[in-house]
N, C-alpha and C positions, 0 to 999 in steps of 0.2 A: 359647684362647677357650673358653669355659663354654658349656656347652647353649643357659642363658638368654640368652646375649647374641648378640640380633636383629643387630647392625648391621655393616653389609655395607660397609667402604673403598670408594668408587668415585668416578672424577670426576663432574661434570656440567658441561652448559654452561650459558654465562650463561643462555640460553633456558631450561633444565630449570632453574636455580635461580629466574627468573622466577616459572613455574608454580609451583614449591614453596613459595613464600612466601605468592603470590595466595591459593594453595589450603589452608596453614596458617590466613592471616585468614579464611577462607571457614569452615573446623570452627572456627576458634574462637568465630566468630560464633553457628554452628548449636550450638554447644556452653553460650554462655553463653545463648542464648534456652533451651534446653530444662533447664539449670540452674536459671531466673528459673521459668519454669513450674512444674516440679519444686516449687519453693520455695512458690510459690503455691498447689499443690495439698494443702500440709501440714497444714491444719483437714481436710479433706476424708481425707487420705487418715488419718490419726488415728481418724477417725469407719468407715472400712472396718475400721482392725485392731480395734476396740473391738468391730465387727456379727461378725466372725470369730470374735474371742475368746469371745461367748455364744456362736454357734451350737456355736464346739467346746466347751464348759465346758456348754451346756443341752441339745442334742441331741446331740451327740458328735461324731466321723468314723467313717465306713467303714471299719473295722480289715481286715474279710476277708470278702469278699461284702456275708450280711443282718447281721455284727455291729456293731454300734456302739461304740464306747469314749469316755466322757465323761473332758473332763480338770479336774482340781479348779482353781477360781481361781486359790488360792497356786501352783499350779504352771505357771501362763502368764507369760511370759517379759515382764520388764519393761524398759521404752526407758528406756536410759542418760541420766540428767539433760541431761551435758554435751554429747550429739552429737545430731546432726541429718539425715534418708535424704539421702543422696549419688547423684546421676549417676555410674555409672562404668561407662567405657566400656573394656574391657580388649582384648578378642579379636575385636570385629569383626564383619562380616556372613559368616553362610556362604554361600557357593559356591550357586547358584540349579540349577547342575546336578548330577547325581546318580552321574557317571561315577569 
C-alpha cells in the first residue's frame, strides 16, 4: 500500500451502503449546481482577473511593507485558450476544532 492510497477494505451493511449511495447522489448533486454556477460566473469572474491585472501592472503589490513593485503587462500570466477554471474539490473541510 502507497502513502497515497486512501482506501480502507471494509465491509458494510446494506443499511450503510444505502446511506453511501443516497449521500454520493446528494454531493453529486451539490457538486454539479456549484459546477453550473462556477460556469456562470465566467464573464464575471474574467472581468475580476482583468481589474487585478491593472491594479498589479498600474499600482503594483506590496512587495515589503511601504514598497510597491509594478509588473510589466508582457509579464502577466495568460489563460490557456483550450481550458476553462474548474471546481475542484480535493481535501475537504478542516476540522472546526482546534485540538
Amino acid at each position: 500500500m502507497t502513502f497515497k492510497n486512501l482506501f480502507i477494505d471494509h465491509e458494510r451493511s446494506s443499511e450503510e451502503e444505502q446511506w453511501v449511495r443516497e449521500e454520493l447522489a446528494e454531493q453529486e448533486q451539490r457538486f454539479a449546481k456549484i459546477d453550473q454556477q462556477m460556469h456562470d460566473l465566467a464573464p464575471t469572474r474574467a472581468k475580476w482577473y482583468e481589474e487585478f491585472f491593472d491594479r498589479i501592472s498600474v499600482r503594483g503589490f506590496n512587495a515589503d511593507g511601504d514598497q510597491k513593485v509594478k509588473i510589466k503587462r508582457e509579464n502577466l500570466p495568460a489563460k490557456p485558450q483550450d481550458r476553462e477554471d474548474q471546481v475542484i474539490w480535493k481535501y475537504g473541510v478542516d476540522s472546526d476544532d482546534n485540538g
